[in-house]
C-alpha positions as a printed Julia matrix, in Angstrom:
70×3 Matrix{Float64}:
 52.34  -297.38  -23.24
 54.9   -294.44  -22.09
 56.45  -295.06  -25.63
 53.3   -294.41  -27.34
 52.16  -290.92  -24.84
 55.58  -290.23  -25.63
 54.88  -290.95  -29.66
 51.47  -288.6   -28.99
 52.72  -285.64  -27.38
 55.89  -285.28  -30.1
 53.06  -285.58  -32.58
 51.37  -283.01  -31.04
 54.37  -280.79  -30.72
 55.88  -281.3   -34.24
 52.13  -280.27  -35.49
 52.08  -276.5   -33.49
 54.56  -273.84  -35.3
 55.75  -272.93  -31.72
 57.44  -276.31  -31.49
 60.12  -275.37  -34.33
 60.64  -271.93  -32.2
 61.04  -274.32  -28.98
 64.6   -273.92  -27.8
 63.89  -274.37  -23.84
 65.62  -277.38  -21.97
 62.55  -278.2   -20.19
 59.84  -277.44  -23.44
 61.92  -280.01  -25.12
 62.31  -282.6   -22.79
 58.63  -283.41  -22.74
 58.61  -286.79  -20.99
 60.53  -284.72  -18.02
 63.36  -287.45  -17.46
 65.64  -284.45  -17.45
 67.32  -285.46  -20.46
 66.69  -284.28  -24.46
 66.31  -287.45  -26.51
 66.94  -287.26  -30.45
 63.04  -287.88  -31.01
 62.13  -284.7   -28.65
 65.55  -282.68  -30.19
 63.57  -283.33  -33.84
 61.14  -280.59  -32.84
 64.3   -278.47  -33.56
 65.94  -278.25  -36.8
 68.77  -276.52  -35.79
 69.25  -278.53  -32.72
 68.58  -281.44  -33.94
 71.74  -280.61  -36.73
 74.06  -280.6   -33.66
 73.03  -283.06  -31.77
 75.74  -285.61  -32.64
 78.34  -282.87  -31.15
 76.22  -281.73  -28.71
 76.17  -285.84  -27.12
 79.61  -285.49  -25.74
 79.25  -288.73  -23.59
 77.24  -290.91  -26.4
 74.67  -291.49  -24.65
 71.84  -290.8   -27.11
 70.56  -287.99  -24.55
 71.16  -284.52  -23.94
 71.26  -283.28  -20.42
 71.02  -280.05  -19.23
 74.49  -279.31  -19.14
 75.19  -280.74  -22.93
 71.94  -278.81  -24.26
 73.06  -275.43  -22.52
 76.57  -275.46  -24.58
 74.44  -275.5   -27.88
């Protein structure tokens, strides 16, 4: 069920022209875990471009600290 609320509200996001200008930690981490997965960094073109680097530990997340070096 979370997956698919999740699956909604990126929907939703990805369909508003304010979600490509989204650069925010906390607009983009819309399930508010406190971490940027690669499904809410797609909103982002350029972010999602560097997300690989941006990962340092692998983790297929970025946290606050990893998104604020992009």
């Amino acid at each position: 069920m979370k997956t698919i609320q999740s699956t909604l509200v990126l929907m939703a996001l990805a369909s508003s022209s304010a979600a490509f200008a989204a650069t925010d930690f906390d607009t983009l981490d819309v399930d508010g875990n406190g971490a940027v997965s690669l499904a809410e960094a797609s909103v982002d073109a350029e972010l999602l471009g560097q997300f690989e680097e941006l990962d340092t530990n692998q983790d297929g997340e970025l946290s606050q600290d990893e998104f604020s070096k992009a």
